[in-house]
MDTraj code that builds the backbone (N, CA, C; nanometers):
import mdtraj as md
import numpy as np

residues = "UNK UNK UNK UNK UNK UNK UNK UNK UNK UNK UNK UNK UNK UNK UNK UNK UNK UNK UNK UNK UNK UNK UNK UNK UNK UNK UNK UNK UNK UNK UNK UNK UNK UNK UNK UNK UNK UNK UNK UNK UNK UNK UNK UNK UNK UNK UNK UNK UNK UNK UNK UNK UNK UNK UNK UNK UNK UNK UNK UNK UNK UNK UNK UNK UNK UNK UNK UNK UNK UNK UNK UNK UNK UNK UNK UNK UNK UNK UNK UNK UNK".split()
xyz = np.array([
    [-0.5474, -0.9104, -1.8064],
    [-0.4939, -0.7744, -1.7972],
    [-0.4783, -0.7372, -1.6494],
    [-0.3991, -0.6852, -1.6077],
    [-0.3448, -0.5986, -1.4959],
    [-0.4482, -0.5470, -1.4556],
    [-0.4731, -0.5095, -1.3285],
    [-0.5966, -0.4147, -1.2790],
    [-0.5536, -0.3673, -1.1824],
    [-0.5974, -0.2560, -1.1554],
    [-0.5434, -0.1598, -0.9924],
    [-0.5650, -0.2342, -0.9032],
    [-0.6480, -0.3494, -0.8815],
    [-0.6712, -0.4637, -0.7777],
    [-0.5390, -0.5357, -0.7691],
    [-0.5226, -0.5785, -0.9122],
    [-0.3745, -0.6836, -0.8973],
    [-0.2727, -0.5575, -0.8143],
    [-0.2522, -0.4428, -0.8821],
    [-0.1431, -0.3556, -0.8265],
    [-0.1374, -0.3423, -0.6895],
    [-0.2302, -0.3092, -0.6172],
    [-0.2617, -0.3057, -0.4807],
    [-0.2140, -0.4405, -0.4177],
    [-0.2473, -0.5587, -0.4950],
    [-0.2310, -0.6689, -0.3620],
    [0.0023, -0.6915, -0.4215],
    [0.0173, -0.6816, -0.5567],
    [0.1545, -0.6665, -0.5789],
    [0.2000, -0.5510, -0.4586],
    [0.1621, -0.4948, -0.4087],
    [0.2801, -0.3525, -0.3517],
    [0.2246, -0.4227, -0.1592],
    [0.1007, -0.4805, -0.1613],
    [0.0703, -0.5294, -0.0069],
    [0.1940, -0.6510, -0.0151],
    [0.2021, -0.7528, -0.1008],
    [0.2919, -0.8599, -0.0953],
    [0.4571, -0.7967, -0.0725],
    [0.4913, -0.7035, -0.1218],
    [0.6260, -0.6350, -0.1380],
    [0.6117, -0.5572, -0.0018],
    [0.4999, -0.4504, 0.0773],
    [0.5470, -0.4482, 0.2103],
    [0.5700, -0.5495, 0.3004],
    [0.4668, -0.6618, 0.3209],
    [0.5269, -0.7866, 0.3716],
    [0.6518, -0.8081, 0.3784],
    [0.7431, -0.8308, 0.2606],
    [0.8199, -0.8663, 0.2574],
    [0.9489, -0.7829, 0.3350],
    [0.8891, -0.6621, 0.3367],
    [0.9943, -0.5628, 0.4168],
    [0.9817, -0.5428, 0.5073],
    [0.8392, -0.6331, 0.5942],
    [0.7877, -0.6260, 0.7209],
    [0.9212, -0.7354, 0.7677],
    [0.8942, -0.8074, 0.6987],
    [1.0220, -0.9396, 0.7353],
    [1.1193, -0.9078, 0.7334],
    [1.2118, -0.7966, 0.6267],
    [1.3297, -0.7687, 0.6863],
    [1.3484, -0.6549, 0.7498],
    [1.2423, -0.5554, 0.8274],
    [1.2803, -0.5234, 0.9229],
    [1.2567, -0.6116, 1.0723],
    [1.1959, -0.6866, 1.1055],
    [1.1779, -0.7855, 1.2075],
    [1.3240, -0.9073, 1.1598],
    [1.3945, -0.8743, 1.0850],
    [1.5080, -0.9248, 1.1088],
    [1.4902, -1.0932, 1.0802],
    [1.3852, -1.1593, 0.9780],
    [1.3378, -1.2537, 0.9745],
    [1.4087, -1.3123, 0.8310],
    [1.5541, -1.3460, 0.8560],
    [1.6543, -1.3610, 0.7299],
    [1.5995, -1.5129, 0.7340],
    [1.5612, -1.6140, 0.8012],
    [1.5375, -1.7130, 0.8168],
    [1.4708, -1.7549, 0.7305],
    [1.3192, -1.6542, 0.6771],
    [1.2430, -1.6527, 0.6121],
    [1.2606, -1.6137, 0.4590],
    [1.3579, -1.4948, 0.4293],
    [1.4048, -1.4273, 0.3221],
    [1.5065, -1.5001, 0.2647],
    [1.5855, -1.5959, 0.3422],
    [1.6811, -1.6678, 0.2753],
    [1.6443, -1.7954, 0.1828],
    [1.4863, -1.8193, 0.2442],
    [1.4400, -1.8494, 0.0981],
    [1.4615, -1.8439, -0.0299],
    [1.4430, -1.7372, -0.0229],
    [1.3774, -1.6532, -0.1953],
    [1.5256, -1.6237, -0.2475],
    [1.5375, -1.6272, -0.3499],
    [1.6739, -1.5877, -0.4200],
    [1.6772, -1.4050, -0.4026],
    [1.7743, -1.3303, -0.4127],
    [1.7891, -1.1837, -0.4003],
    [1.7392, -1.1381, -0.5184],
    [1.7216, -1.2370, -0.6531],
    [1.6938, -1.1464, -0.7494],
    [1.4897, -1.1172, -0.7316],
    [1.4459, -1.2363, -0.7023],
    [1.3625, -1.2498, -0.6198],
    [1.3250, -1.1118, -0.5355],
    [1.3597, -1.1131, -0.4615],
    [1.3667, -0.9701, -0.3454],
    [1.3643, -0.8541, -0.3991],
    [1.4480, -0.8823, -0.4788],
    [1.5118, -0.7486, -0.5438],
    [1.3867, -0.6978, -0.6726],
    [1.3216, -0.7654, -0.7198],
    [1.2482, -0.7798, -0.8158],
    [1.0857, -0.7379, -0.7807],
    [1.0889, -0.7841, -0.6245],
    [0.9549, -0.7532, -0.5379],
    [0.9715, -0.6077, -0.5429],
    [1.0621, -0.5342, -0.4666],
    [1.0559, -0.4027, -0.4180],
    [1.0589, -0.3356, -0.5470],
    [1.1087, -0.3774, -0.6541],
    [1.1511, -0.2917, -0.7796],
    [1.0012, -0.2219, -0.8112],
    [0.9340, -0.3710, -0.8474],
    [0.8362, -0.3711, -0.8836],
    [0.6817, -0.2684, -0.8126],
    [0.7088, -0.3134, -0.6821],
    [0.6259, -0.2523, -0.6207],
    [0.6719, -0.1299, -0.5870],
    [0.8356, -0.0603, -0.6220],
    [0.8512, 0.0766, -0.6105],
    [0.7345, 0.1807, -0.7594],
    [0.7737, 0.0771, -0.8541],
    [0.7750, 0.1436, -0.9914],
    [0.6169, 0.1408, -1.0002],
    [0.5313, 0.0662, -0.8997],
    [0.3866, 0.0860, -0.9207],
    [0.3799, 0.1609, -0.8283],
    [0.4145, 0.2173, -0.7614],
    [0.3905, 0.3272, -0.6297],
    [0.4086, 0.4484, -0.6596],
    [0.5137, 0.4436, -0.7045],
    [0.5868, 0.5917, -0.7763],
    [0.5275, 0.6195, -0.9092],
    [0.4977, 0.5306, -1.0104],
    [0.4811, 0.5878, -1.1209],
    [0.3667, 0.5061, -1.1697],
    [0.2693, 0.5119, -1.0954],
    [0.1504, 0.4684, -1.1387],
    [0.0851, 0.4840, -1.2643],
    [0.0641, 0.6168, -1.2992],
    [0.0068, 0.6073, -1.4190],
    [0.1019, 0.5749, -1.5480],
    [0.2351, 0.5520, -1.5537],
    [0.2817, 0.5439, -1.7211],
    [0.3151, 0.4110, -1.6641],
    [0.3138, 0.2831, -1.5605],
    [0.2940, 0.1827, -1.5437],
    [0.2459, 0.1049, -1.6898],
    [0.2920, 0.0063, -1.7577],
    [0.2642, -0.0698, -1.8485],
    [0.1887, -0.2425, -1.7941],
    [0.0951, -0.2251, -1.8327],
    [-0.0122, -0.3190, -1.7361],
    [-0.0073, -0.4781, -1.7867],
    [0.0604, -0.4400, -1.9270],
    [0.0846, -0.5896, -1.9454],
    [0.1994, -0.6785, -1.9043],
    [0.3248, -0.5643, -1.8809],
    [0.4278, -0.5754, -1.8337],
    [0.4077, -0.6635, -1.6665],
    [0.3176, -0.6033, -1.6028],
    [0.3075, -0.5988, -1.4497],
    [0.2191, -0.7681, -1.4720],
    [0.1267, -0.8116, -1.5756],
    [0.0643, -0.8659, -1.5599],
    [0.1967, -1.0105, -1.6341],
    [0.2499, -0.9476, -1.6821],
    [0.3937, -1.1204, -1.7132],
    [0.4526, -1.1139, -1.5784],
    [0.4936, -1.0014, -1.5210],
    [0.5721, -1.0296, -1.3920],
    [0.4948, -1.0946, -1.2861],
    [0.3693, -1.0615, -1.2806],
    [0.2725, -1.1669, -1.1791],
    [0.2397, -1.3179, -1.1822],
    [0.2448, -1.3286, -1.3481],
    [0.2077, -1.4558, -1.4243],
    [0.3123, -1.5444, -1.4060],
    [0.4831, -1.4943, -1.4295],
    [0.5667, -1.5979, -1.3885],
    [0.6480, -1.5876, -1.3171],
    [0.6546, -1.4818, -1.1905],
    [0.6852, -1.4891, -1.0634],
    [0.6123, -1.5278, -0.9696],
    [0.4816, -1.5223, -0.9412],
    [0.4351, -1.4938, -0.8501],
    [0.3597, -1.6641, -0.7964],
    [0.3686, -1.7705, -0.9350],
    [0.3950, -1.9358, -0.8643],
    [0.4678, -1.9641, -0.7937],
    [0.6007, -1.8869, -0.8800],
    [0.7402, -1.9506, -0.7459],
    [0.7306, -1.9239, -0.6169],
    [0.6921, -1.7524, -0.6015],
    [0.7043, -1.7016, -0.4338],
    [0.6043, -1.8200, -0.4062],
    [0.4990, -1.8070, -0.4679],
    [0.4051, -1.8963, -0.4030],
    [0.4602, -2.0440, -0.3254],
    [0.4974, -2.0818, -0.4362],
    [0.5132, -2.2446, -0.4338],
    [0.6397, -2.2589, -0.2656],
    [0.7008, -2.1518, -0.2702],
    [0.8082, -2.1052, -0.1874],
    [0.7571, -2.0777, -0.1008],
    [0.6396, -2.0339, -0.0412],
    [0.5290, -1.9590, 0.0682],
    [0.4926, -2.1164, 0.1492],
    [0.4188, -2.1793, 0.0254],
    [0.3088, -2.2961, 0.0573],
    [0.4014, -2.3821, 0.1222],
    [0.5584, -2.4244, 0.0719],
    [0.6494, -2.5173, 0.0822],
    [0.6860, -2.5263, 0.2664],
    [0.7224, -2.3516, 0.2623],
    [0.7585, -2.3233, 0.3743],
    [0.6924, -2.2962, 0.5309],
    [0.5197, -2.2979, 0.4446],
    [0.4175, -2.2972, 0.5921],
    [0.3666, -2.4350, 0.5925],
    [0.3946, -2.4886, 0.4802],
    [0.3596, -2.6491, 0.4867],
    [0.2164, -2.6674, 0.4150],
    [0.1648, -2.5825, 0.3789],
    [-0.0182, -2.5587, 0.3069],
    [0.0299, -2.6458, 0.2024],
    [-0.0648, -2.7731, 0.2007],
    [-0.1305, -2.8593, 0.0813],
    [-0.2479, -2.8494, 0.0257],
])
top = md.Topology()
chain = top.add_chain()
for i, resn in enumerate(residues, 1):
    res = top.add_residue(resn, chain, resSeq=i)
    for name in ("N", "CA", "C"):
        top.add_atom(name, md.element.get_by_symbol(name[0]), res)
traj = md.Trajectory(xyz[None], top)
């Protein structure tokens, strides 16, 4: 199940990511597919803004099978084995 812990580190991973495109770091973002991107901020808007009618199981599939790929996409790209 989802926990305000998972939510917190979902919306820290999604500023990151906007830390990178304001430092202009397309190098890095051209990684990730846009739906990707697009899917980060959604996500971490709709837990920011509307915290409490948030559906926790919902948040907890979007972590479960997104959040290997960024990974695998993270590890690939800093080189971590």
């Amino acid at each position: 199940m989802s926990s305000p812990q998972q939510r917190l580190k979902n919306i820290k991973i999604a500023e990151q990511f906007n830390k990178l495109k304001e430092d202009n770091a397309f190098d890095v973002l051209e990684k990730f597919s846009s739906n990707d991107l697009k899917g980060i901020s959604a996500v971490r808007n709709f837990i920011a803004h509307d915290y409490d009618s948030v559906d926790d199981s919902i948040i907890e599939d979007v972590l479960r099978i997104n959040m290997p790929i960024i990974k695998a996409i993270v590890t690939k790209e800093l080189d971590f084995s």
